[in-house]
N, C-alpha and C positions, 0 to 999 in steps of 0.2 A: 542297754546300749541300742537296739535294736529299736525300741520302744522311742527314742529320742531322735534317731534317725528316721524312723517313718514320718517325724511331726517338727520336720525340722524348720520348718516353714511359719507355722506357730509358733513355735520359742522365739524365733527373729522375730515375727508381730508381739509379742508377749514382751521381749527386752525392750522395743524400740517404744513405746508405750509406757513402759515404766522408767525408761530416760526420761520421756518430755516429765513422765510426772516425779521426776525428782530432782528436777528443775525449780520447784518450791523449796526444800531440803536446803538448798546450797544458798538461796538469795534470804530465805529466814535468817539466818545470823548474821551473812554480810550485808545485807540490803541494811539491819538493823546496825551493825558497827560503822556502816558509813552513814546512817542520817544522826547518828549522834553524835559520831567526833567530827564529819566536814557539814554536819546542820543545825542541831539545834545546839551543841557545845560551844560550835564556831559562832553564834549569831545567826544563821541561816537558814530561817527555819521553811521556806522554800527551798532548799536543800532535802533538808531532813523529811519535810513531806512527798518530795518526789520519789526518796529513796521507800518511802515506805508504800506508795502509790504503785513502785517496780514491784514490788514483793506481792502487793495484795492479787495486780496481773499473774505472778508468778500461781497465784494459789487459784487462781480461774483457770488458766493454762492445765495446771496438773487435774483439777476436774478432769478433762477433757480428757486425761490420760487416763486416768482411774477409772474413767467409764469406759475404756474401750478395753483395761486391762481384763476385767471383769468376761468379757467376752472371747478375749484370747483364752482364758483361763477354762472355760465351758468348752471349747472346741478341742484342748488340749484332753482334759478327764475324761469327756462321753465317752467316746470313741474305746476307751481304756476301758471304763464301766463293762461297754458292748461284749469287748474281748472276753473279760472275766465273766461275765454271765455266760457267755457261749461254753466257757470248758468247762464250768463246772455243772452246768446243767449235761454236757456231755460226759462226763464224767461219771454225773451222779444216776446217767440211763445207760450206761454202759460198762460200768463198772459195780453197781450195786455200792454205791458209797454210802454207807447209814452215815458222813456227816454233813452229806450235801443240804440238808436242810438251814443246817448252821449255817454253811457260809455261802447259800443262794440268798437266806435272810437275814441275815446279818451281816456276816464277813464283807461280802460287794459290797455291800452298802455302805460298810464301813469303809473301804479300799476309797472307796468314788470318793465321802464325805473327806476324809483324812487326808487326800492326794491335792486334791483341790484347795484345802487349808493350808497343805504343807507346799505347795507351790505358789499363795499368796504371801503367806508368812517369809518363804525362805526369798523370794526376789523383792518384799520391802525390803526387810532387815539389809540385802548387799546392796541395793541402789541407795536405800534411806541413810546406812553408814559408809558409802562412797560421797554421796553428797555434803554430807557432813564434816568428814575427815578431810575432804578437799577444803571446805568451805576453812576449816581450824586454819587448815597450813596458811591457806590464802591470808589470814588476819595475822598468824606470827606461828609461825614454824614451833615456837617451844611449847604453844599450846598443843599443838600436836605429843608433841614429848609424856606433857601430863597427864592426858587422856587416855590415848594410846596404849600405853603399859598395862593400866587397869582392866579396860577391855579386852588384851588379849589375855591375860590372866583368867579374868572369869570364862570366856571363851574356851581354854582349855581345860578348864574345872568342868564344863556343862560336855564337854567333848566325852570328860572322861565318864560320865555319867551315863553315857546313852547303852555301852553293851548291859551292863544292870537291867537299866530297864529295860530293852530289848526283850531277856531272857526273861522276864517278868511276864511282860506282856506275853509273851509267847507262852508261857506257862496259862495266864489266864487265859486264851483266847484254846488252849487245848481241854483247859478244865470245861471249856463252854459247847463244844466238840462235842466231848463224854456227856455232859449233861442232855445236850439236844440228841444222842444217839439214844441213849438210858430214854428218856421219853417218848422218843417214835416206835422203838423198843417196844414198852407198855403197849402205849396205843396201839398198835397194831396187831398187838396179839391181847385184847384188852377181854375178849369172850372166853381164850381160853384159860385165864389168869384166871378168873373168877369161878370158871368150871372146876379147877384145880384148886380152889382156895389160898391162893399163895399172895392175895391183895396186900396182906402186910407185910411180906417180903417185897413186893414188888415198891410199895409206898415205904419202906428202910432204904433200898436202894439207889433211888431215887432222890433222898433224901441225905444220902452221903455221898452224891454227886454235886448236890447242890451247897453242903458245906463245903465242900473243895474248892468247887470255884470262889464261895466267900473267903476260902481262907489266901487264894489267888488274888481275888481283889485287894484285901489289906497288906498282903505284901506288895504289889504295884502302889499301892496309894502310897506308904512309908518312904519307898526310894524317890517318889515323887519328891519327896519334902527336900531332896538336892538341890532342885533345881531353884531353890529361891536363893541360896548361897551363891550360885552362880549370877544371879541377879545384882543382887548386893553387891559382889566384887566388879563386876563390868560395867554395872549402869549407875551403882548408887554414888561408890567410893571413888571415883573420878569429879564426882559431884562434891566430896569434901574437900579433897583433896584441892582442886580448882578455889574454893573460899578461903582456904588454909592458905594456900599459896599467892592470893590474890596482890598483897601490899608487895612482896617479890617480883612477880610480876608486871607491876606496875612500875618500878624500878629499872623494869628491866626491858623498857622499850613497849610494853603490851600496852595499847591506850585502856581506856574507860570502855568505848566504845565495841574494842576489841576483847574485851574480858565479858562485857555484856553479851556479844554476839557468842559466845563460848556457851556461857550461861544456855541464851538459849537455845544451841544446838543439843546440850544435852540434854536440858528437859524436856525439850521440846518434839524432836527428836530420837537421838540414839537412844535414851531410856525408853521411851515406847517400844521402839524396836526391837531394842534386846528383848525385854517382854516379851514380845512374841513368840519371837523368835524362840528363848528356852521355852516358855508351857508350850508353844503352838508343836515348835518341832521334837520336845523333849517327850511330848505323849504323842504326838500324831505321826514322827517319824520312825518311832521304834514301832509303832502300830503298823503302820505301813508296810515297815521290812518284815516283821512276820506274819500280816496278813497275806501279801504276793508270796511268799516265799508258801507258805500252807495251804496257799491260791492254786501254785502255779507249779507245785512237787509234786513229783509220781507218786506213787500208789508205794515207796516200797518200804511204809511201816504195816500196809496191807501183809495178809497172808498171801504169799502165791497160791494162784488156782492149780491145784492136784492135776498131775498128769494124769491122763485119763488111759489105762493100761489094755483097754479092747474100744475103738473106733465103734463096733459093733453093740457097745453099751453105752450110750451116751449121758446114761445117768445110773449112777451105783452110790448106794448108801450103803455103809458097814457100822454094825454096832453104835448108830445114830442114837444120843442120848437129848434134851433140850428143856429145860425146864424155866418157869421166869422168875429168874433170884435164885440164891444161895440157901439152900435150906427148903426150899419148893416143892412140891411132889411132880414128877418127870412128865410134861405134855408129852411127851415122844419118848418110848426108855429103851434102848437096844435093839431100834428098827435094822433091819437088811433088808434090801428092796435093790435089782438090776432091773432095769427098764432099757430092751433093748431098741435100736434104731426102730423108728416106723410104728413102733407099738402106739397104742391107742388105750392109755389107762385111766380108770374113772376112782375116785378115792372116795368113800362113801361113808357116813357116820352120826352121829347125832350134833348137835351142834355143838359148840364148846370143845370137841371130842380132838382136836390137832389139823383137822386139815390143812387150813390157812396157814397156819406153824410149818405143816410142812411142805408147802409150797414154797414158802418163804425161805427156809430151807436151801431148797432146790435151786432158787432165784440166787443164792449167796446174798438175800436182804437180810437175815440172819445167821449165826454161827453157831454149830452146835458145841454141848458142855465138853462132850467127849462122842468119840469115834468119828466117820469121817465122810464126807460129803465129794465126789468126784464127778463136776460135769466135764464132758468133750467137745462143748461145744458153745456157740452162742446162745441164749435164751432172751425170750422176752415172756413178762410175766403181763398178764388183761388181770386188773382185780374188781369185784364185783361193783366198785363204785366208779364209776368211769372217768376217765380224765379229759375233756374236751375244752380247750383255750379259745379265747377269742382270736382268731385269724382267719386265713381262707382254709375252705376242706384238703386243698390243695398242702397245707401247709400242716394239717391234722393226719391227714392220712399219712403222711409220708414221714412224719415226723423220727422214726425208729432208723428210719435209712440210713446209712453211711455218707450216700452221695444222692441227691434228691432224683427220686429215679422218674422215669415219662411221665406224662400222662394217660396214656395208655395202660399203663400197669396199675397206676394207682386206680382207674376205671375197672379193671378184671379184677383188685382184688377187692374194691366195693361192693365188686357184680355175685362174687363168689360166697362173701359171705351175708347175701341179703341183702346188702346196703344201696343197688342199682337206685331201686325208686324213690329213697330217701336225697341220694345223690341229686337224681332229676328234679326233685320236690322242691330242694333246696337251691338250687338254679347252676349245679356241676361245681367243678372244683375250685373255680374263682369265686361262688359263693362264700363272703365272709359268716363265720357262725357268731351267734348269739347262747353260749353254754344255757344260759338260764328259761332260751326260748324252747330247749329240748326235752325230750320225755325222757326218760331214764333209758325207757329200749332203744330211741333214736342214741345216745351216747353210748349205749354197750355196743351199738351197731358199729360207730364211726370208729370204737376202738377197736374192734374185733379186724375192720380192716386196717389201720392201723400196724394190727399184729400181722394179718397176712401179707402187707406188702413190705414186711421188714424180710432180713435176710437169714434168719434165725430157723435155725433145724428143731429146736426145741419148745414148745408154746405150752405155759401155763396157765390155764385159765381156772382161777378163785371165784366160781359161780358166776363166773362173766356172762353168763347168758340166762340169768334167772328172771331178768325182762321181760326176755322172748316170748312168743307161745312156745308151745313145741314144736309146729312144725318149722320157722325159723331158727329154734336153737338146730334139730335135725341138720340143716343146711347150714349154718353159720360151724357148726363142729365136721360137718363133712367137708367142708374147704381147706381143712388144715391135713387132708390125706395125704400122706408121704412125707410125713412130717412125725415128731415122736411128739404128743400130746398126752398131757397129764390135766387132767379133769376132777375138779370140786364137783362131784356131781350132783344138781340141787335136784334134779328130776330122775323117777327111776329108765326113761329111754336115756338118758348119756350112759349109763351102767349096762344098760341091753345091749349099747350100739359096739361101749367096751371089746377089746380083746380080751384084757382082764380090769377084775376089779380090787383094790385095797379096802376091805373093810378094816375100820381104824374102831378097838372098841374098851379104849380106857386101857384095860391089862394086856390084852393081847392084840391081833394084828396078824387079820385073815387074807391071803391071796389065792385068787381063782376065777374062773367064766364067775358069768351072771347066774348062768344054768346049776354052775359046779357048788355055789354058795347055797344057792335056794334049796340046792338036796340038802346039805351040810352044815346050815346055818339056820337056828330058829331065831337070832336074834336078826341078822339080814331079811330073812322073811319076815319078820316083824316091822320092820325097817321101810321094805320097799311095798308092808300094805297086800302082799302074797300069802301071809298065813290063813288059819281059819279064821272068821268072822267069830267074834264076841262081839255081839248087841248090847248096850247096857239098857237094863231094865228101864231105866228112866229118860231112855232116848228110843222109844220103839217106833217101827217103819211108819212112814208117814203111808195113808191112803194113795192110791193111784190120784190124778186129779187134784192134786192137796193146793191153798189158795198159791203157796210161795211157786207151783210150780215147779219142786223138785220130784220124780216121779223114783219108785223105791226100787224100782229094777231098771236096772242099766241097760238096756236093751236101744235095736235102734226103730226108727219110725212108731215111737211113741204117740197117742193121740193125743194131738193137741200140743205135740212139742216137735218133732220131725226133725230133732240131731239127740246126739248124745248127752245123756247129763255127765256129768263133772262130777266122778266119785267121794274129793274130798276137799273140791270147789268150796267157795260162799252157797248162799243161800242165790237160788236162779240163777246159777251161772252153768251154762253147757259149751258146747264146742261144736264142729263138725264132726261127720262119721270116720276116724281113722285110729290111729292103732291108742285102745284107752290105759294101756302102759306108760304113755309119756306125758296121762292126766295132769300131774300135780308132783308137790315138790315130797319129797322123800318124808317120811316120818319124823318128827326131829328136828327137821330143818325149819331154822324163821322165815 
């Protein structure tokens, strides 16, 4: 109602537009019953051509209408479109909805396409069978009698059809849900599936998602077959019945002219209409009501988010279990993890190993099999492939906000985490971006503030910062202090910089300092490139001097090179003089 009311101004351009054009409608049969019984029947065939000269004006006139309805009809949907993209992209950024993919890509689309059909279809069919039914009475009342019956007959036959398919549709468009969640699902955890061996579980899954929905589809398509009954009754059987009765008629006061003009109202006419009308609105308006209603419904087949039972932990995990598929061996199997406020944790492992899993996790973009997941608070998750749209920076930075906050803030938290002279480079915040003109670290930058100037105690970063050098990741992870920060860590300084760290290692699932592990852990020393040197024999030190230019002791002011080499760099790649901990990415890591 609400919806009808903001656009009420449109409907009135919309009705008045499909009056003038169905102004053709009503002079088709009469125009046509009076050039035959007062023109060319009477002798007059200057009669009968003027009558049919009104009619053809009639059929230019409703042009005019049709083109303009066309445009009513656009101003009405967009605007609607607009609304529905707006919630469910908010939805699906602030709520973690694994189906917002479905219905930002499909469902709207389908909303928009179906809304627009079904408000073409549904205002012919009543002007086109307003015009017509007038048109009947006008030539002799009892045609009306004839007509009329039939079509409301089928009319409530195709009425009674629509909750069926409704509930149909609504079944298929949820089997489509599952299936689009089942795949982002995979996808997203696609490294650790494969670390785990569970691809055939994962590819069965998926797989009887997708027969669901087929078996959804063939139940919508069957109930479909209703609606041609309805057809038949309303548009066709009016049509025999009119032949059948014709010599009756004619007896009975109804001219030639006037049985003619009958004729072709209905075929000419109300049977297109009906047509429409049942396929158009028989599949596009049950679509409709359960696409808005799946559109535009709260969250409360969602799980409620867990009270979070100490302020003071804003993230606790208990006997967290996670596998991908039924039968899978466990990415994550009986984790306990409390991360309290403020903490600063780095989660460290080999690749394949859960990290990303459990970030995702954390985010509520996944669910575990068993035990229990409790945030306190808002998060925002940076994943290591950056999200950067075409619009202003203006409009990228701020994007996570509630309420689009200055620009001044959006400025300090550019500034904070590196992104000042990338800002300035690009010509400030009205700068419109080009995603494809950027380098990967200019897009981890733009997200990173992004994340800082949202309003979120919680920040997850999924090797958000594996672009960086080091010294930029350094400052891009120090902007999030006073904040409780959970880190993919791809380099071993995010682990140094840690309060603590999670080594994640297949069976078990170590916490402690950076310091506390490297006594305690030969596989973490192994990890972060800390243990003893083993040379292999068939890799031995290169000469001082050597042509690549990699020099075999890491020392600094080198002859001939004046910074640091790059312990486990490419071939001639070094750095500046500073701390050679935050070299390179972790053991393990791609």
């Amino acid at each position: 109602m609400s919806l009808l009311g903001r656009r009420k101004r449109v409907l009135l351009r919309l009705a008045g537009w499909s009056l003038l054009e169905s102004a053709q409608t009503f002079l088709l049969g009469f125009a046509l019953a009076r050039a035959l019984d007062d023109g060319f029947l009477a002798g007059r065939a200057a009669t009968g051509t003027g009558w049919l000269a009104a009619a053809a004006a009639a059929v230019l006139v409703g042009a005019v209408g049709t083109r303009r309805v066309y445009g009513a009809v656009a101003a009405f949907v967009e605007p609607v479109r607009d609304e529905l993209v707006r919630a469910v992209v908010t939805r699906g950024l602030r709520e973690a909805d694994d189906a917002a993919l479905s219905r930002l890509t499909q469902q709207v689309e389908l909303a928009r396409d179906t809304l627009s059909g079904l408000v073409l279809v549904a205002r012919t069919f009543v002007f086109t069978a307003a015009g017509a039914l007038f048109g009947l009475f006008a030539l002799a009342p009892v045609l009306l009698a004839v007509v009329g019956g039939p079509l409301a007959v089928g009319l409530v036959v195709f009425a009674v059809t629509l909750g069926p398919l409704a509930r149909r549709q609504e079944r298929f468009l949820a089997a489509d849900e599952r299936l689009a969640a089942e795949l982002g699902l995979t996808a997203h955890g696609l490294r650790d599936i494969t670390a785990s061996g569970a691809q055939e579980r994962a590819a069965a899954s998926a797989g009887a998602r997708i027969d669901d929905e087929y078996r959804a589809a063939r139940s919508l398509a069957y109930w479909g077959v209703a609606r041609t009954f309805a057809v038949g009754i309303g548009g066709q059987l009016p049509l025999v019945l009119l032949l059948v009765a014709a010599p009756w008629l004619l007896r009975h006061g109804v001219t030639a002219g006037g049985l003619a003009g009958a004729l072709a109202y209905l075929t000419q006419s109300l049977l297109p209409a009906l047509q429409a009308l049942v396929h158009g609105l028989g599949a596009s308006g049950a679509r409709l009501t359960v696409v808005l209603r799946r559109l535009t419904a709260g969250q409360a087949d969602r799980p409620a988010k867990l009270p979070h039972p100490d302020g003071a932990w804003p993230v606790r995990l208990s006997e967290v279990v996670f596998a991908y598929g039924p039968g899978a061996a466990p990415v994550i199997d009986r984790l306990d993890l409390a991360v309290p406020a403020g903490e600063r944790l780095a989660v460290a492992g080999p690749s394949g190993i859960g990290k990303s899993t459990l970030l995702a996790l954390i985010a509520g973009v996944l669910r575990p099999d068993a035990g229990t997941v409790a945030t306190g608070c808002e998060r925002v998750l940076v994943p290591q492939e950056a999200y950067v749209f075409t619009a202003t920076l203006r409009e990228n930075i701020g994007y996570f906000s509630p309420r689009p906050p200055d620009d001044q803030r959006l400025a300090a938290s550019a500034d904070a985490v590196g992104a000042g002279p990338l800002l300035a480079r690009l010509g400030g915040l009205d700068a419109v971006l080009d995603p494809a003109g950027l380098s990967d670290a200019e897009r981890q930058l733009i997200a990173l503030a992004r994340a800082h100037a949202a309003p979120a105690p919680l920040v997850l970063l999924d090797e958000a910062t594996c672009h960086l050098d080091p010294a930029a990741e350094a400052r891009a992870e120090r902007a999030f202090t006073g904040r409780t920060l959970v880190i993919v860590a791809h380099r071993t300084g995010s682990a140094r910089r840690a309060d603590r760290v999670l080594l994640m290692d297949g069976a078990r699932a170590e916490l402690g300092t950076h310091e506390e592990l490297l006594g305690r852990s030969a596989f973490y020393r192994d990890l972060t490139g800390a243990g003893p040197a083993h040379p292999s024999p068939s890799h031995p030190s290169l000469p001082l001097g050597d042509p690549d230019r990699v020099d075999a002791v890491a020392r600094p002011r080198l002859a001939g090179d004046g910074r640091h080499v790059v312990a486990y760099g490419a071939v001639g790649q070094v750095e500046p003089e500073r701390d050679v901990g935050d070299r390179g990415a972790l053991r393990g890591e791609g």
